[in-house]
C-alpha positions in Angstrom: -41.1 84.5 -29.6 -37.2 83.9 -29.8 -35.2 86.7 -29.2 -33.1 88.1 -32.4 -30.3 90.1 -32.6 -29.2 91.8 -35.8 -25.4 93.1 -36.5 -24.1 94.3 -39.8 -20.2 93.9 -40.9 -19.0 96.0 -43.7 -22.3 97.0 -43.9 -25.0 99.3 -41.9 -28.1 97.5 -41.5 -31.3 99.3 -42.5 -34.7 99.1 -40.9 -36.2 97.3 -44.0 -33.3 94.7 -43.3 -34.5 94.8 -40.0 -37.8 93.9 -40.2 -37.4 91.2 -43.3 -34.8 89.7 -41.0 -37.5 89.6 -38.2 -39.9 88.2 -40.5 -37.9 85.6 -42.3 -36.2 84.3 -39.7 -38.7 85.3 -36.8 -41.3 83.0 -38.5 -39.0 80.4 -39.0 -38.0 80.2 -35.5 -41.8 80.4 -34.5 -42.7 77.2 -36.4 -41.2 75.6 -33.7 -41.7 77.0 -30.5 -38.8 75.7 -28.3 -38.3 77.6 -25.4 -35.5 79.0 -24.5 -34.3 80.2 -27.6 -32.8 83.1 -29.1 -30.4 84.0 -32.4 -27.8 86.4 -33.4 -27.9 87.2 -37.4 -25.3 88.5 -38.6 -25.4 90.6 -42.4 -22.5 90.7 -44.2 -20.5 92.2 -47.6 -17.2 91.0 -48.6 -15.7 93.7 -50.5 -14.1 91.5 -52.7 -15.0 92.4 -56.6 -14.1 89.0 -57.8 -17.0 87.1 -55.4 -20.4 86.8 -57.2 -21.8 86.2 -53.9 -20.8 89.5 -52.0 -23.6 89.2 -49.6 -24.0 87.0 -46.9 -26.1 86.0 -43.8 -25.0 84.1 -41.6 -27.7 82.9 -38.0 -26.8 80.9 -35.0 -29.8 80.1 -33.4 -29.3 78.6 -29.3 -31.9 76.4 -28.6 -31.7 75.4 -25.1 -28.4 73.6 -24.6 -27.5 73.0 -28.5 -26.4 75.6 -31.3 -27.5 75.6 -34.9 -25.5 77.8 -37.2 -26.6 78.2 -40.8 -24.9 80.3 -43.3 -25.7 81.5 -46.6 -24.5 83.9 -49.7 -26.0 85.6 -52.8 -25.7 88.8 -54.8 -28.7 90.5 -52.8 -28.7 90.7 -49.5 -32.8 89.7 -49.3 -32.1 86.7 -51.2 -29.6 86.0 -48.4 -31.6 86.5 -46.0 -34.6 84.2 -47.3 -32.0 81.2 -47.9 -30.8 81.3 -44.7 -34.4 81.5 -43.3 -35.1 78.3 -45.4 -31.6 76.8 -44.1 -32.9 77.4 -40.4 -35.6 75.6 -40.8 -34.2 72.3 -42.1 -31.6 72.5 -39.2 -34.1 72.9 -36.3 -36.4 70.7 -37.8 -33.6 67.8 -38.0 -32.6 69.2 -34.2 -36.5 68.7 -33.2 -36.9 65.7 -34.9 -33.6 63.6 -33.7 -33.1 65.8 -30.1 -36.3 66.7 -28.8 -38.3 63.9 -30.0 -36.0 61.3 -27.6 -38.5 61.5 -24.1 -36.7 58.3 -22.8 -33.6 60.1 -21.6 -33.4 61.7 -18.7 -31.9 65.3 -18.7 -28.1 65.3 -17.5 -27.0 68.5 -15.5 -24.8 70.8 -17.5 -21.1 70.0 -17.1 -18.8 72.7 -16.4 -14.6 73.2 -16.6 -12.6 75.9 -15.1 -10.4 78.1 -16.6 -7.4 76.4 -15.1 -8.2 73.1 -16.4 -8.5 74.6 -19.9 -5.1 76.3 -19.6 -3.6 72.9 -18.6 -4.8 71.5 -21.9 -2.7 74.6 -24.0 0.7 73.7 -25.5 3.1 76.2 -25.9 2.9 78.1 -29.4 6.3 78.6 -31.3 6.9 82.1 -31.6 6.5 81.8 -35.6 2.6 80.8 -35.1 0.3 82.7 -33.5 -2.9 82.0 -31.9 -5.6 83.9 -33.6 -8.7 83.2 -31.5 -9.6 81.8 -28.3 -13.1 80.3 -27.8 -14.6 78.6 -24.9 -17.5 76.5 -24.8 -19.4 74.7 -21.8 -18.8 70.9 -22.0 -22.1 68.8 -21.9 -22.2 65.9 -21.6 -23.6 63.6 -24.2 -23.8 60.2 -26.1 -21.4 59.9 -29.5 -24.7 59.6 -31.5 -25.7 63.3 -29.8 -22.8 64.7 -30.2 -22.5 63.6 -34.4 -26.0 65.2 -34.3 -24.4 68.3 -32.6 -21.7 68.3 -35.4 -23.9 68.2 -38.2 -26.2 71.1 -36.6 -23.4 73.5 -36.2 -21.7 73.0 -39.6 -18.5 72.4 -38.3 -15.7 69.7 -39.0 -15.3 68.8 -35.1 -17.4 68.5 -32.3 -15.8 68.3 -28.3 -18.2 67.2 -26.1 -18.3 65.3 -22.8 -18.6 61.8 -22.9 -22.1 60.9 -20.8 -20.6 57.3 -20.3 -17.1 57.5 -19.7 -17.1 61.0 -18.2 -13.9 62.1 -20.3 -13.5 64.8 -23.2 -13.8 63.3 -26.5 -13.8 64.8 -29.9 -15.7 64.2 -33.2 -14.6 65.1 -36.7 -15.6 64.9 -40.4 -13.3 63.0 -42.4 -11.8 63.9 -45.8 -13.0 60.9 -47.3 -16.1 61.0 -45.8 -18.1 60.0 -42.7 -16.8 60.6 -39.1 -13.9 59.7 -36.7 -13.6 59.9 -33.0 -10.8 60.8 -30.6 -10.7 59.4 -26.9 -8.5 59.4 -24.2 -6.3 56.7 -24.2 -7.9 56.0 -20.8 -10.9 54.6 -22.6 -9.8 51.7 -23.8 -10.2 48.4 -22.4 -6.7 48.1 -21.8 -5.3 51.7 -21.4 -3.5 51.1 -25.7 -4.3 51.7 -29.0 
């Protein structure tokens, strides 16, 4: 059974959110039975009198070297909780069904990147702006195909992954008017230009 961990913002999170957590999402995440895998829920009310949709549940599930992240709102918090469960589900299916099911690859060893080389890539940021969060995340590395997978799993409009054939840090994003886009190095052309 995955491992589930439960946090409440704005809001104090009862047993009986507890266990219909465990049960909604816990059998959704035992359909499938990947090992490892584990999720952090997190239950939320926005205090804002003017949203419908107050409540809020939000799950990132980590299944083995991926991340699904599902999110959902409603006016009660159980009817959260049950469209996110169904939301889960869809995304780990579609993970199963276009990850998992590909036995011809071999698995590539995890790629990591120190801190220094991470600080080489910051600019400097005017004193006007200010950076409001600071995230890291382990590069793996990974076909373009994979990593537009890995895009649409997590729900978010970019992707930066390691390139399994080139070697170099690329990044995938959502375009405004539709489909996707890819940066590379400038090193991956043919010719070194654009």
């Amino acid at each position: 059974m995955a491992d589930i961990k439960i946090s409440g913002r704005k809001l104090s999170v009862t047993d009986e959110m507890r266990e219909r957590v465990d049960e909604k999402i816990g059998n959704a995440l035992k359909v499938f039975d990947i090992q490892p895998m584990s999720a952090d829920v997190v239950l939320r009310v926005d205090k804002n009198p003017s949203n419908p949709d107050r409540r809020s549940c939000e799950v990132t599930v980590y299944v083995r070297d991926r991340v699904v992240r599902v999110s959902s709102s409603a006016e009660d918090i159980d009817a959260a909780i049950d469209e996110a469960a169904g939301k889960v589900t869809r995304q780990i299916r579609k993970y199963k069904t276009k990850v998992l099911d590909r036995r011809t690859r071999a698995p590539r060893p995890a790629a990591t990147m120190s801190v220094d080389d991470l600080a080489d890539l910051i600019e400097d940021v005017p004193e006007d702006e200010q950076l409001v969060r600071e995230k890291y995340i382990d590069l793996v590395p990974m076909t373009e195909e994979e990593a537009l997978i890995q895009t649409d799993l997590i729900g978010h409009g970019f992707y930066v992954f390691e390139n399994a054939t080139t070697g170099l840090i690329n990044v995938i994003y959502r375009r405004r008017n539709g489909g996707y886009g890819i940066i590379k190095p400038k090193l991956e052309s043919e010719d070194g230009i654009d």
